[in-house]
Every structure is written in C-alpha cells, then in structure tokens.
C-alpha positions in Angstrom: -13.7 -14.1 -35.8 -11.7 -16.5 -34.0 -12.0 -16.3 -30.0 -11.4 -18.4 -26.9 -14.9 -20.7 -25.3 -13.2 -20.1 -21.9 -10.6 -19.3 -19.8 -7.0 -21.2 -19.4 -4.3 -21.1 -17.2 -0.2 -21.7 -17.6 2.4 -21.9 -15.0 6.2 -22.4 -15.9 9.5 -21.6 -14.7 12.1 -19.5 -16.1 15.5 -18.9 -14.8 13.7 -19.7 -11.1 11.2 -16.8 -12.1 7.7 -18.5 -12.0 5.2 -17.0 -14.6 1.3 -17.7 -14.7 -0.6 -16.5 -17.5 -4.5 -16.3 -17.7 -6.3 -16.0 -20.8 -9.9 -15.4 -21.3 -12.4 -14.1 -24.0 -13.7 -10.4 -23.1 -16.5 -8.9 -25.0 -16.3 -5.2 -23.7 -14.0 -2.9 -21.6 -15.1 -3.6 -18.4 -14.5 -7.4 -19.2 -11.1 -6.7 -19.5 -11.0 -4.4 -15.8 -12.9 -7.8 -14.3 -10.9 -10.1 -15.7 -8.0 -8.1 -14.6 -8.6 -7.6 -11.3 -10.3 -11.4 -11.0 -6.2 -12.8 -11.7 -4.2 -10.6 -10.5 -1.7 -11.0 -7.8 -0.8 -7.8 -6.1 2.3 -9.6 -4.3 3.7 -10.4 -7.6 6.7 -8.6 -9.3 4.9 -7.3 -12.6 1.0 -8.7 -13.9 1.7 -7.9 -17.5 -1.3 -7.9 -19.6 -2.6 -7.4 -23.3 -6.2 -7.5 -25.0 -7.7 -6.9 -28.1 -11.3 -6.4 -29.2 -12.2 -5.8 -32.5 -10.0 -2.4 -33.8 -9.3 -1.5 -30.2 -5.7 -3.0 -28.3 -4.0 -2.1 -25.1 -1.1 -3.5 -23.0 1.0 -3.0 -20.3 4.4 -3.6 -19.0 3.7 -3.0 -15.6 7.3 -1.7 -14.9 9.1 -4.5 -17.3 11.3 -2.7 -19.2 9.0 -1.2 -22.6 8.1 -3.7 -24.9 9.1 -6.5 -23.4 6.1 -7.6 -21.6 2.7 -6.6 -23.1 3.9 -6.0 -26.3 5.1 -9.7 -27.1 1.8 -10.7 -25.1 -0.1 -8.8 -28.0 1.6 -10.5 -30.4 0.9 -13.9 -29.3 -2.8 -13.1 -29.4 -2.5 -11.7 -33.0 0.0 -14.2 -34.0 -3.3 -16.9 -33.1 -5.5 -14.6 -35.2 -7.5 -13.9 -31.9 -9.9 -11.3 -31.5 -12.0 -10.5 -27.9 -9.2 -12.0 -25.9 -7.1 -11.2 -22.6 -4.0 -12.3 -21.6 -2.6 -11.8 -18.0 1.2 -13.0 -17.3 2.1 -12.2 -13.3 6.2 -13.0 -12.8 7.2 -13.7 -9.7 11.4 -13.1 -9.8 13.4 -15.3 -9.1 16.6 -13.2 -8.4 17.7 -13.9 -12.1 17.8 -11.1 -14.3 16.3 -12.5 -18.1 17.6 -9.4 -20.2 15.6 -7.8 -22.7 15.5 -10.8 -25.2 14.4 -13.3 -22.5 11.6 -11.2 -21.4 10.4 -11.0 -24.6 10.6 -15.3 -25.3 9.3 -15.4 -21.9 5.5 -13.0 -21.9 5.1 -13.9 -25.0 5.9 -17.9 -24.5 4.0 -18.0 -21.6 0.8 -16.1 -23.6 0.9 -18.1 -26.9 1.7 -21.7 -24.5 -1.5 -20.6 -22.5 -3.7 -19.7 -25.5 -3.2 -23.0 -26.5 -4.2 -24.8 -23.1 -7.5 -22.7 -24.1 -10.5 -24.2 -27.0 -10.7 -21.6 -29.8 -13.7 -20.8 -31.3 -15.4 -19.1 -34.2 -18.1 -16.3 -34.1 -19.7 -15.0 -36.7 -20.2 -11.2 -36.6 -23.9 -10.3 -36.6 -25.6 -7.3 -37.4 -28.9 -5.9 -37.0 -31.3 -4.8 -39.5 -34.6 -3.5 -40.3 -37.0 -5.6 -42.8 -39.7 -3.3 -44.5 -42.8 -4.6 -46.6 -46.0 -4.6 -47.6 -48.3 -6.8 -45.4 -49.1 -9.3 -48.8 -45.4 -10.3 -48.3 -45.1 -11.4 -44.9 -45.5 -14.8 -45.0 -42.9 -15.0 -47.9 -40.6 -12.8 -45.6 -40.9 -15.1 -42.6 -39.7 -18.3 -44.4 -36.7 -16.0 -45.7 -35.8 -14.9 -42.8 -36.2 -18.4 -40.6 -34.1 -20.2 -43.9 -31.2 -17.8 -43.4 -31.3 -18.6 -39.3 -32.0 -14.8 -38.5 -33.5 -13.7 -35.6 -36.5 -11.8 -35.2 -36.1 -9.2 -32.4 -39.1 -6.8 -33.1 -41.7 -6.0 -34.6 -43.6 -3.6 -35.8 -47.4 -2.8 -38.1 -47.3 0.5 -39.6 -49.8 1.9 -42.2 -48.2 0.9 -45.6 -46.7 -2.8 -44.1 -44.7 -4.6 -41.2 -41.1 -3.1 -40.2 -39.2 -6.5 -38.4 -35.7 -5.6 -36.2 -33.7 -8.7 -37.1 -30.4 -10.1 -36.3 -28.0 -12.0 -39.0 -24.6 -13.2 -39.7 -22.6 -10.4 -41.6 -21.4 -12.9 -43.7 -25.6 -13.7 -44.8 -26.6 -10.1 -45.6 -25.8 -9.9 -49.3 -27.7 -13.3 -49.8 -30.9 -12.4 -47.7 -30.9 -8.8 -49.7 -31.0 -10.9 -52.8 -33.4 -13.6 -51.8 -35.8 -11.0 -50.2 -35.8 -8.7 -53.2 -36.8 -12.0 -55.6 -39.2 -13.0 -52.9 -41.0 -10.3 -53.0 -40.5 -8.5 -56.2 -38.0 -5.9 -55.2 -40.5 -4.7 -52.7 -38.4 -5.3 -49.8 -36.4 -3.5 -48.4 -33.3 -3.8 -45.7 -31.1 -1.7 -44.4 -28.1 -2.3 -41.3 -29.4 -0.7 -38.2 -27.2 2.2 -37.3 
C-alpha cells in the first residue's frame, strides 16, 4: 500500500481565488474528523475534502457545484495509487467565477500538486495469526518466525503445545505456512486471526 509519511501543504492562485490544500495520511475515521477540523478555515468559501482508506471513500463539495470539488480531489489521490490518505482544499473566492471545467483542473490540481510536496511511502499490510504446535517444536518455530520478521504478540501453554498470536506481512503468509509445515513435519498449524 502506498501512503503519505506526513503531512504537506499547497497554496496557489487561480483567477485571484487563493486555494490551500492539506494532505495527510489517516489510519481510521476519526483521523479524517481530526484532520478535518485541525485545517479547516471556517471563514473560507468552501473546504472541499476527499479520503480513502482501504475499500471505504468519501468526499465533499461543500456547496461547489457536484463533482467538481471532492470528486476530482478523489481522483488525484487514486490517480497517485494512494491509500489512507486525506485531502483538504479551502478556496477563498476571488470574485472570479471558474465554471465547471475550472473547478474541476483547480481541486484536483491543487490535490495532486500537494500530494506531491508530500514523501510517499509503502506499507505492507499485516495480519495476525495464531501459531499452534507441539511443545518439541518450539524452538524450530521461534527461528521461523524471527527469519520471516514476525512479531510475537502472545503467548500461550496449553495441554497438547504452545498457541503464539503473531503479526506478519500479508505478503509472507504463504511462505511462513510452507516453511513451518517442513519445519515441523506438517505439525504446525496457522490460521489468520479473525
């Protein structure tokens, strides 16, 4: 997943209408209320805004005429193949009316321009999982799991073995499956934490 490591900031003028566009990695849906209200100008014309985390988009218009604010901001964050970001564009109007074309080159100018002010980044997905064995494969199960960088987040001794809670890079699961099933000869077993 591509994302942004902070936030960045764009001002520009257009036609005497000043915009300022804030963009920011969020992680959850109150990220996106805080980061809102954190660049917001009340005063302003219109604070147009567009996120997207994971399946899940929104954006607004904020009294632009439809589509030609969030909408274009949206698309300048897909168009970067950005996920877990926010865009805020605020216009202050300048008495010059942009039409429906110019609004559309402007939010989303403004939004792709300030995405690029801002370092992108790549996460890797993880996922948790639980690790189940006999205790005569535990050592072979700790080396696995340290050589594929996971990490260990519980633990637990049960009758018939040890049950570990670990974290891993989606990408890594197929390979650790494997490994752990010729480590310990298919006694092993993992399974994605639901």
């Amino acid at each position: 997943m591509l994302t942004l490591a902070g936030s960045s900031r764009l001002e520009i003028e257009i036609k005497r209408s000043r915009f300022v566009a804030h963009a920011q990695r969020v992680d959850t849906l109150a990220e996106t209320l805080e980061f809102y209200d954190s660049v917001v100008d009340r005063q302003a014309s219109h604070n147009c805004w567009a996120w997207r985390l994971d399946h899940l988009y929104r954006f607004n218009d904020d009294g632009e005429p439809s589509s030609t604010a969030g909408k274009p901001i949206l698309g300048a964050i897909e168009g970067k193949g950005l996920d877990h970001v926010m865009v805020v564009v605020t216009r202050y109007f300048g008495g010059t009316k942009l039409g429906v074309g110019g609004l559309v080159r402007a939010y989303g100018g403004s939004a792709a321009k300030c995405i690029d002010l801002a370092k992108i980044i790549e996460i890797q997905t993880r996922v948790e999982c639980l690790v189940q064995a006999g205790f005569n494969w535990t050592g072979q199960i700790y080396a696995t799991l340290d050589a594929f960088g996971t990490r260990r987040i519980s633990e637990r001794h049960q009758q018939d073995g040890t049950l570990i809670r670990i974290e891993i890079d989606a990408s890594q699961l197929e390979r650790l499956k494997s490994r752990l099933a010729d480590v310990t000869r298919g006694e092993a077993r993992i399974r994605p934490v639901a």
